[in-house]
Backbone atoms as SQL, in Angstrom:
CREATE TABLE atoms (id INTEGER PRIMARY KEY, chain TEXT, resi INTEGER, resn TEXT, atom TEXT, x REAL, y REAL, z REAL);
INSERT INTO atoms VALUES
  (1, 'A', 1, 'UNK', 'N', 125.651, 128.472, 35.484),
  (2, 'A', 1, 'UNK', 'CA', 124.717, 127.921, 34.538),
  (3, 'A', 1, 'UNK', 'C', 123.306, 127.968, 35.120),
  (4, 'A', 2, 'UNK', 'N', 122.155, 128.560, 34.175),
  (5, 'A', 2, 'UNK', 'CA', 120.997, 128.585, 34.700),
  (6, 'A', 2, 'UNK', 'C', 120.017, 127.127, 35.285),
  (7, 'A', 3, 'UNK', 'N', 119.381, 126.740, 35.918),
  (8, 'A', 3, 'UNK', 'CA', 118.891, 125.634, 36.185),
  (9, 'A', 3, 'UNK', 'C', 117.356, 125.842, 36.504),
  (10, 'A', 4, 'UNK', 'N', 116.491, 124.967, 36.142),
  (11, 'A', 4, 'UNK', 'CA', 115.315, 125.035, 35.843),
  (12, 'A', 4, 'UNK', 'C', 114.696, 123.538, 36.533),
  (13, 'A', 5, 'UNK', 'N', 113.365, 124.105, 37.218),
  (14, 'A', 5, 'UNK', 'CA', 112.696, 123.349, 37.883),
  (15, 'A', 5, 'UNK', 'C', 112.019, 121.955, 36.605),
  (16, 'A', 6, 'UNK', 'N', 111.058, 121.025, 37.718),
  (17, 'A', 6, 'UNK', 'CA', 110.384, 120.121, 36.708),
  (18, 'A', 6, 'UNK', 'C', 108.787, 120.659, 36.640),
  (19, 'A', 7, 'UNK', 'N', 108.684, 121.705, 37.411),
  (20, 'A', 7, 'UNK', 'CA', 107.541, 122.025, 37.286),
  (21, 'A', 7, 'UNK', 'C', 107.397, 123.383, 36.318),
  (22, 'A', 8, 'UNK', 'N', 108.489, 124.075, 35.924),
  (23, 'A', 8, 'UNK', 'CA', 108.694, 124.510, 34.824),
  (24, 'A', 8, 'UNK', 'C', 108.689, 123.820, 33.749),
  (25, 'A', 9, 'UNK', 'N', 109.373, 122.739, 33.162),
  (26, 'A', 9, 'UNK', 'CA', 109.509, 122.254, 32.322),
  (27, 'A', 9, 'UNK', 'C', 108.267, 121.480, 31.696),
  (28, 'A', 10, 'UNK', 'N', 107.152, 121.297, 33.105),
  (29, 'A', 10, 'UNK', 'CA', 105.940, 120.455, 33.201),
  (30, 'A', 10, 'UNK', 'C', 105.171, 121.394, 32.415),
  (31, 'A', 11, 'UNK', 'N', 104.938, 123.062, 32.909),
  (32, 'A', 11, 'UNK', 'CA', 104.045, 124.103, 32.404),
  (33, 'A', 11, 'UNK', 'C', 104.019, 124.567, 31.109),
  (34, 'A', 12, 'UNK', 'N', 105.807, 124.683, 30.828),
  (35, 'A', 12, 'UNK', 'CA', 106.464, 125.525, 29.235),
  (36, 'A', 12, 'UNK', 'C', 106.776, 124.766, 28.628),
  (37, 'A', 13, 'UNK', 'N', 106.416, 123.367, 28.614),
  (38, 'A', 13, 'UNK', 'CA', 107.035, 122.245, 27.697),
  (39, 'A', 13, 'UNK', 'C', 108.525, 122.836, 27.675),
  (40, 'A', 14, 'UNK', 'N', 109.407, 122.418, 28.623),
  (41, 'A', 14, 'UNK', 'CA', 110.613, 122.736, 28.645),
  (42, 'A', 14, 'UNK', 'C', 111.120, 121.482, 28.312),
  (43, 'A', 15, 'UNK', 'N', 112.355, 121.881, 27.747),
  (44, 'A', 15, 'UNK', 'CA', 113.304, 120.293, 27.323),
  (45, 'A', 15, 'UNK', 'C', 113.555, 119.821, 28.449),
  (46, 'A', 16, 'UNK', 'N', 114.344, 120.119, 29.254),
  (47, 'A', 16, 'UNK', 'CA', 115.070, 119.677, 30.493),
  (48, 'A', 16, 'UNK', 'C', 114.582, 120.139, 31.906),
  (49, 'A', 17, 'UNK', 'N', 114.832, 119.207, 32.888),
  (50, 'A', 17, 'UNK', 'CA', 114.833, 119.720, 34.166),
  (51, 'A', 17, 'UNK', 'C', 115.746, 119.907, 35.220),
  (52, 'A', 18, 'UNK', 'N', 116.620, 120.161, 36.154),
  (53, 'A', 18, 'UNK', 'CA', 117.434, 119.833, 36.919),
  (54, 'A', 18, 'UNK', 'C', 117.044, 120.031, 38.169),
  (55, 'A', 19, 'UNK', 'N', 116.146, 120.220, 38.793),
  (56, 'A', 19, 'UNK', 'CA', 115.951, 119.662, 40.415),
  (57, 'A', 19, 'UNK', 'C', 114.263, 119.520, 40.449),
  (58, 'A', 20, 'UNK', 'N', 113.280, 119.335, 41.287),
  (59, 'A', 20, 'UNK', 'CA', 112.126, 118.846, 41.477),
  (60, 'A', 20, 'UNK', 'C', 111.575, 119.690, 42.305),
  (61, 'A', 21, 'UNK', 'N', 111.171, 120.776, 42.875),
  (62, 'A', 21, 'UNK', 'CA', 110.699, 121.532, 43.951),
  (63, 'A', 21, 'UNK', 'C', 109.655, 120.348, 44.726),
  (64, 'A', 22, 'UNK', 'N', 109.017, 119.874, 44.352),
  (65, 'A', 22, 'UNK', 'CA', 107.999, 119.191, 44.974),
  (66, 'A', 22, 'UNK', 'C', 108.863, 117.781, 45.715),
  (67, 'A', 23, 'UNK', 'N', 109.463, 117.173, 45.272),
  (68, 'A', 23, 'UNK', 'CA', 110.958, 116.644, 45.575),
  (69, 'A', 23, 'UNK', 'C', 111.651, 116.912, 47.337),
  (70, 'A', 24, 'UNK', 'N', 111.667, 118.658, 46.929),
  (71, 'A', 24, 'UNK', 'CA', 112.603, 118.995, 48.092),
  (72, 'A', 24, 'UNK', 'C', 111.444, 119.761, 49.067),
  (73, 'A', 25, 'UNK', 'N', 110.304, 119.979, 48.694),
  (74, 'A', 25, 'UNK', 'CA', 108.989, 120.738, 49.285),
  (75, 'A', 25, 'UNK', 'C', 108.936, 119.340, 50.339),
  (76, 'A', 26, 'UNK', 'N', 108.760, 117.711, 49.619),
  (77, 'A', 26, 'UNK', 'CA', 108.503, 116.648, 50.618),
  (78, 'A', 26, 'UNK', 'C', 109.099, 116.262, 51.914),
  (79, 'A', 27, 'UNK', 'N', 110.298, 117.018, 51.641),
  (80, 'A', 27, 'UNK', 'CA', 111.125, 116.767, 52.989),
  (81, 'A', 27, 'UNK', 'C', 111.629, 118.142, 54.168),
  (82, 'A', 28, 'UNK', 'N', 110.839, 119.275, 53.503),
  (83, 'A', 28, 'UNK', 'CA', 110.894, 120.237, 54.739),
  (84, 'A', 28, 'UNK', 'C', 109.378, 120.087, 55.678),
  (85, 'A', 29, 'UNK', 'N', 109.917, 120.732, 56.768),
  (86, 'A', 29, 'UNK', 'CA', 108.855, 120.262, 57.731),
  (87, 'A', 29, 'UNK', 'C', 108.294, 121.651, 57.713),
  (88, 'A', 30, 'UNK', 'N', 107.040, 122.447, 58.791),
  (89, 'A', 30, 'UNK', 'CA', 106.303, 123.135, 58.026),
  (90, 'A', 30, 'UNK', 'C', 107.751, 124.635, 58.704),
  (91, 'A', 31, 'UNK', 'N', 107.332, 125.584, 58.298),
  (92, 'A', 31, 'UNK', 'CA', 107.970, 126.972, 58.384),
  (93, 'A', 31, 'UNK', 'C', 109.498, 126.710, 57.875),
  (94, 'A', 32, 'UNK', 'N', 109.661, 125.517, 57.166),
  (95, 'A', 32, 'UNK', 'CA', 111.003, 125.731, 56.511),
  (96, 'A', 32, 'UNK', 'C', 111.280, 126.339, 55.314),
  (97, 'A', 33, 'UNK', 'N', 112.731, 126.744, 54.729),
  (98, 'A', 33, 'UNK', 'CA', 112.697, 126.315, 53.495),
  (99, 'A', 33, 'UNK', 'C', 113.986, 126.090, 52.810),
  (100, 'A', 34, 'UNK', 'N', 114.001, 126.051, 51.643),
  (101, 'A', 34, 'UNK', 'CA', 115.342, 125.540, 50.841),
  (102, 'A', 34, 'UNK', 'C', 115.421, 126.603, 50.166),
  (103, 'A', 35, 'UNK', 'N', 116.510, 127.592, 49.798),
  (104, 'A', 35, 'UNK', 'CA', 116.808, 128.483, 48.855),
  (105, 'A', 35, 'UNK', 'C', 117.383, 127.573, 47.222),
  (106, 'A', 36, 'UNK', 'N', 116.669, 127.748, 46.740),
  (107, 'A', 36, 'UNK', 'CA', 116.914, 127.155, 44.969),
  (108, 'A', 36, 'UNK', 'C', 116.361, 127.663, 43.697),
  (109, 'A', 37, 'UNK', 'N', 117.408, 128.181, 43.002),
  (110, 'A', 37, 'UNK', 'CA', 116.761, 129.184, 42.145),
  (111, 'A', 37, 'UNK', 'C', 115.952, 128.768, 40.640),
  (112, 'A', 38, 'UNK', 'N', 114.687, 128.851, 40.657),
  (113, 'A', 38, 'UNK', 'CA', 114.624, 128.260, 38.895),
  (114, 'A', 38, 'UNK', 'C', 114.539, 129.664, 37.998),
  (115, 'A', 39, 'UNK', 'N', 115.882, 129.672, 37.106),
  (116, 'A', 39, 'UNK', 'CA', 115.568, 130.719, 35.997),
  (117, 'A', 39, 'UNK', 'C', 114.337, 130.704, 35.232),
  (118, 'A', 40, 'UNK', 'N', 114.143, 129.899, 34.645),
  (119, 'A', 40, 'UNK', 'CA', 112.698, 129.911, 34.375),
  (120, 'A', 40, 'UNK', 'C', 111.541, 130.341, 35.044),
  (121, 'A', 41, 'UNK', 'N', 111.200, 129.902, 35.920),
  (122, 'A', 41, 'UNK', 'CA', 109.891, 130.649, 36.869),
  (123, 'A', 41, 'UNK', 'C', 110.471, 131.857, 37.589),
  (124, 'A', 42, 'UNK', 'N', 111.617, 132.230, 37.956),
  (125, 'A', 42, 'UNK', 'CA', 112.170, 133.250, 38.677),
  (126, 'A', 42, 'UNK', 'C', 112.077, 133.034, 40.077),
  (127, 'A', 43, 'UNK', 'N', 112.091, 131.945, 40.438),
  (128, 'A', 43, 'UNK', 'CA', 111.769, 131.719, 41.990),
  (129, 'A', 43, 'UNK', 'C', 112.991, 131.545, 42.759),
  (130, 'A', 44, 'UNK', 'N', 113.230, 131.936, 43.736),
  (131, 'A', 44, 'UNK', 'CA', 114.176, 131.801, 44.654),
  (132, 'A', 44, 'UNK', 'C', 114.485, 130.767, 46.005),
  (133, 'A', 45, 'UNK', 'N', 113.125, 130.622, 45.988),
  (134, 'A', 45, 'UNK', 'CA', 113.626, 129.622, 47.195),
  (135, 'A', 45, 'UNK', 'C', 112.008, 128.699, 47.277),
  (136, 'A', 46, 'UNK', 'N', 112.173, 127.418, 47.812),
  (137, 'A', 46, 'UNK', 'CA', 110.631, 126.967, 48.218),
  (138, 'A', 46, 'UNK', 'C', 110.244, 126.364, 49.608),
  (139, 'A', 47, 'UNK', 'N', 109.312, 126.605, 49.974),
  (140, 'A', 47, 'UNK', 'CA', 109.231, 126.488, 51.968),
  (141, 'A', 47, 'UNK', 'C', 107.716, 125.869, 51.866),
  (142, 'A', 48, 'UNK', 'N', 107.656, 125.198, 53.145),
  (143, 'A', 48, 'UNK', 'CA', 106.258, 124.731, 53.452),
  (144, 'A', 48, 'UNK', 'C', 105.948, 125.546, 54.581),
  (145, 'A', 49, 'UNK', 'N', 104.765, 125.793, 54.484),
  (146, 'A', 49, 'UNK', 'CA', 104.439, 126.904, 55.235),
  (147, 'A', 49, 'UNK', 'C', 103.404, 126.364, 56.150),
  (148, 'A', 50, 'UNK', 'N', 102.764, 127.418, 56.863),
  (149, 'A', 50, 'UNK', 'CA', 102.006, 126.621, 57.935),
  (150, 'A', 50, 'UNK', 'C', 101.026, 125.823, 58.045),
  (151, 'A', 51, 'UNK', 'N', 100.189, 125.940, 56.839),
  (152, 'A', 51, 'UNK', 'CA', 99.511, 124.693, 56.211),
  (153, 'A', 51, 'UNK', 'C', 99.661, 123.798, 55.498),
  (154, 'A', 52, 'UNK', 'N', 101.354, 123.770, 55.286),
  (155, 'A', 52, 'UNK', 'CA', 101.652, 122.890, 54.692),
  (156, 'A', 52, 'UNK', 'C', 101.343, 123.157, 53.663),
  (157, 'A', 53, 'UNK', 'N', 101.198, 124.005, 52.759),
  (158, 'A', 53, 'UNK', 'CA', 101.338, 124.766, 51.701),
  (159, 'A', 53, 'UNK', 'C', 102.846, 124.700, 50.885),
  (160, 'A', 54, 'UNK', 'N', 102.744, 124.614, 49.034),
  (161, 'A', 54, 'UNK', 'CA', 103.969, 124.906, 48.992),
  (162, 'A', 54, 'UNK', 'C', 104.100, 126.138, 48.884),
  (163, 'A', 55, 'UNK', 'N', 104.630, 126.883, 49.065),
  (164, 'A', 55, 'UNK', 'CA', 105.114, 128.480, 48.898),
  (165, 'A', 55, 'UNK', 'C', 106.162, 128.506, 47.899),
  (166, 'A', 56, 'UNK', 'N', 106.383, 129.395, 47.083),
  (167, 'A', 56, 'UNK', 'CA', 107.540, 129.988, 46.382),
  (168, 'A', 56, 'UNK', 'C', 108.205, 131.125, 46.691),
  (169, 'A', 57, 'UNK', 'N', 109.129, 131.249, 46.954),
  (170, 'A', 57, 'UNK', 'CA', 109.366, 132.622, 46.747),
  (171, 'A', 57, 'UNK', 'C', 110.174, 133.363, 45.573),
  (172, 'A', 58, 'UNK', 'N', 109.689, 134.745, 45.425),
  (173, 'A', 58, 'UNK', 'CA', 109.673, 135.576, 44.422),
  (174, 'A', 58, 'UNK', 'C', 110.126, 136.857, 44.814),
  (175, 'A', 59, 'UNK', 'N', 111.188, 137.496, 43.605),
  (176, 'A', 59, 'UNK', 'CA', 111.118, 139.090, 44.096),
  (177, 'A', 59, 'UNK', 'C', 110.009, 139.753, 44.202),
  (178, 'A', 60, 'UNK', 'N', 110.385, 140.741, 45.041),
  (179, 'A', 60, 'UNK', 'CA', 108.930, 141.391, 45.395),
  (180, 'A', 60, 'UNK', 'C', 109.514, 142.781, 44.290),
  (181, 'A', 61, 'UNK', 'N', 108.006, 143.711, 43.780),
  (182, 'A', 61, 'UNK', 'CA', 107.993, 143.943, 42.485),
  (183, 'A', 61, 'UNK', 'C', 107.811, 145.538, 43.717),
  (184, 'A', 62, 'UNK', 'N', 107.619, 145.674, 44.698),
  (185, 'A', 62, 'UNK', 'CA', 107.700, 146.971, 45.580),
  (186, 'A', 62, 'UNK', 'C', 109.283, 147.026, 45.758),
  (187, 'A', 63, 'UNK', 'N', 109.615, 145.877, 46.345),
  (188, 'A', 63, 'UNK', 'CA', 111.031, 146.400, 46.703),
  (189, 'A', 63, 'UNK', 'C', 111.719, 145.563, 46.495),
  (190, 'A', 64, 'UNK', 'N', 112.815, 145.797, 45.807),
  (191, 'A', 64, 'UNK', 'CA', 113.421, 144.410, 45.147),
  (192, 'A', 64, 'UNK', 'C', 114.758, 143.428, 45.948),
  (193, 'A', 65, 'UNK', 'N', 114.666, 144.426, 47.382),
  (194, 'A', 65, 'UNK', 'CA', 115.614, 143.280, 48.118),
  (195, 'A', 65, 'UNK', 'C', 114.583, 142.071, 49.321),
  (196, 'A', 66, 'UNK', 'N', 113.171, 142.181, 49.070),
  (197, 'A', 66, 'UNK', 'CA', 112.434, 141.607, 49.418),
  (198, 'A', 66, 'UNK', 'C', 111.639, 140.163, 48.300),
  (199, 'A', 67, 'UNK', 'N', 111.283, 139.563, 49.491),
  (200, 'A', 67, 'UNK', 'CA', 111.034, 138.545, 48.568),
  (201, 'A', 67, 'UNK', 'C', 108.859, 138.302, 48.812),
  (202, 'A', 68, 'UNK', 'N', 108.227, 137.903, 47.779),
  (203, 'A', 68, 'UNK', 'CA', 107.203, 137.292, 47.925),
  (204, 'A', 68, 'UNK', 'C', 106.717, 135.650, 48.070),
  (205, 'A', 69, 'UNK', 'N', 106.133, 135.493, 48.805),
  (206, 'A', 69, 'UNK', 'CA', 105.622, 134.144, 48.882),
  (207, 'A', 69, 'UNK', 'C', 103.926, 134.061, 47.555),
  (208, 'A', 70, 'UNK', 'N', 104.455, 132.794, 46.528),
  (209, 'A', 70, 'UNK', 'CA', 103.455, 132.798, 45.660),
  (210, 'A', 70, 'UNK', 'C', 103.500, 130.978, 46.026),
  (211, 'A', 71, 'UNK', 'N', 101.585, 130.682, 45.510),
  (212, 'A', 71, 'UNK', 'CA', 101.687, 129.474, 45.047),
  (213, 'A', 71, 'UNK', 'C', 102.445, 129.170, 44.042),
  (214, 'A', 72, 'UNK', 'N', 102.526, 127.680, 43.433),
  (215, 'A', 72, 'UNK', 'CA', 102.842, 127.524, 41.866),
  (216, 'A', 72, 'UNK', 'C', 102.097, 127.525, 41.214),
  (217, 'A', 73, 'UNK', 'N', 100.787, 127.592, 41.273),
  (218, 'A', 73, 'UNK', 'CA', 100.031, 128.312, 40.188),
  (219, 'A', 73, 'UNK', 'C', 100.202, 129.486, 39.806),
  (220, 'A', 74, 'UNK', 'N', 99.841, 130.240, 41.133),
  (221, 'A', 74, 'UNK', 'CA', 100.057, 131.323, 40.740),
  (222, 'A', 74, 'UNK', 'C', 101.623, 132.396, 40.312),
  (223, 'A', 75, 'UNK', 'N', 102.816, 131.689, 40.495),
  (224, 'A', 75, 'UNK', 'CA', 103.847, 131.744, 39.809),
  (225, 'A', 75, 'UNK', 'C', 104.062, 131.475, 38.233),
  (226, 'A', 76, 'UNK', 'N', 103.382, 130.178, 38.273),
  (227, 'A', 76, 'UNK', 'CA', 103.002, 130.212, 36.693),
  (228, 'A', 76, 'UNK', 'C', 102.725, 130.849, 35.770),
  (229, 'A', 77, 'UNK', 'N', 101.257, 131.365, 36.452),
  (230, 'A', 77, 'UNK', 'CA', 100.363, 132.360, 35.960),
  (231, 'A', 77, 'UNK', 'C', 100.941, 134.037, 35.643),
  (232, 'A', 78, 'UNK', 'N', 101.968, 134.483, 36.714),
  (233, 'A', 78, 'UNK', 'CA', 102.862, 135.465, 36.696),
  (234, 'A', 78, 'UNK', 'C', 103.696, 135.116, 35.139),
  (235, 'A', 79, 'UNK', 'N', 104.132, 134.055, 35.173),
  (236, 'A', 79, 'UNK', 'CA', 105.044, 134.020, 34.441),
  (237, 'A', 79, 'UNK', 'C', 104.338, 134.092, 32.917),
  (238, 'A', 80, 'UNK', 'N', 103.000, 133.472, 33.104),
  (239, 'A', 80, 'UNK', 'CA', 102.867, 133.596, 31.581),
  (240, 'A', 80, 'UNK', 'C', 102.116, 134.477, 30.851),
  (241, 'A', 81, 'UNK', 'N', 102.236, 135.598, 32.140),
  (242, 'A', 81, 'UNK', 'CA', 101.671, 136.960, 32.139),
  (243, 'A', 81, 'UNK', 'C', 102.950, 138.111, 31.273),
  (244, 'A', 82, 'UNK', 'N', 103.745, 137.873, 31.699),
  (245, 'A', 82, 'UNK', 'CA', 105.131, 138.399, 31.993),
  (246, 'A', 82, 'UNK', 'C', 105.417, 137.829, 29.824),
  (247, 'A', 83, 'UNK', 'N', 105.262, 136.766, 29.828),
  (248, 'A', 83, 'UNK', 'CA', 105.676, 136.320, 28.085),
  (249, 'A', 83, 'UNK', 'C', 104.375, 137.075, 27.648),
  (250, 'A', 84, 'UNK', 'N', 103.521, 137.335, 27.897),
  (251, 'A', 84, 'UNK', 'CA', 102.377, 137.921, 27.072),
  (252, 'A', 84, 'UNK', 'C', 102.880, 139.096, 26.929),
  (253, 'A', 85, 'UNK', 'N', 103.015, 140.001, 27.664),
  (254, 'A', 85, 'UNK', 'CA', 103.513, 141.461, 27.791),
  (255, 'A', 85, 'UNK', 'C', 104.642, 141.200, 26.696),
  (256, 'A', 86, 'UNK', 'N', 105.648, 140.690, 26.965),
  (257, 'A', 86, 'UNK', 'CA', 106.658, 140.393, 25.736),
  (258, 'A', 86, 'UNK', 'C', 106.515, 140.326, 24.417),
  (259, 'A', 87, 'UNK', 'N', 105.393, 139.327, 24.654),
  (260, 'A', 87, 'UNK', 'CA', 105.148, 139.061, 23.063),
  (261, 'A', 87, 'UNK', 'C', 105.784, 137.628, 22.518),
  (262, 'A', 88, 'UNK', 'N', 105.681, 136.825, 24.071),
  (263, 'A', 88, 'UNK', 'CA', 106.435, 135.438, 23.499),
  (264, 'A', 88, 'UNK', 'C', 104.765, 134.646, 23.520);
């Protein structure tokens, strides 16, 4: 079953949420991370990085067994790039 962040649900007026990235971002320390997937944003995993940054990660669009590190803005912003092209 697909599962979807609250910071998705925060951006797309989504009905539901089932886990919190910012939640599980509070309790890694920095160069960690948690693999957790939101169908909605397409993200794969989220890590704090060396500034204590949240990071996302994302397939990478060069090579698809690689992953990218995005803000959540700018994941967002991907994403509502991605429904434009569509036509949602």
């Amino acid at each position: 079953m697909a599962e979807f962040s609250k910071q998705y649900q925060e951006a797309f007026d989504f009905d539901w949420n089932d886990f919190d990235y910012q939640e599980i971002f509070d309790r890694l320390e920095k160069n960690q991370l948690y693999p957790l997937i939101c169908e909605g944003l397409g993200t794969l995993a989220v890590a704090r990085g060396e500034d204590d940054q949240m990071l996302l990660a994302i397939q990478s669009e060069e090579d698809p067994e690689m992953v990218t590190w995005k803000t959540l803005p700018d994941v967002i912003e991907l994403v509502k790039e991605e429904w434009k092209k569509k036509g949602n």
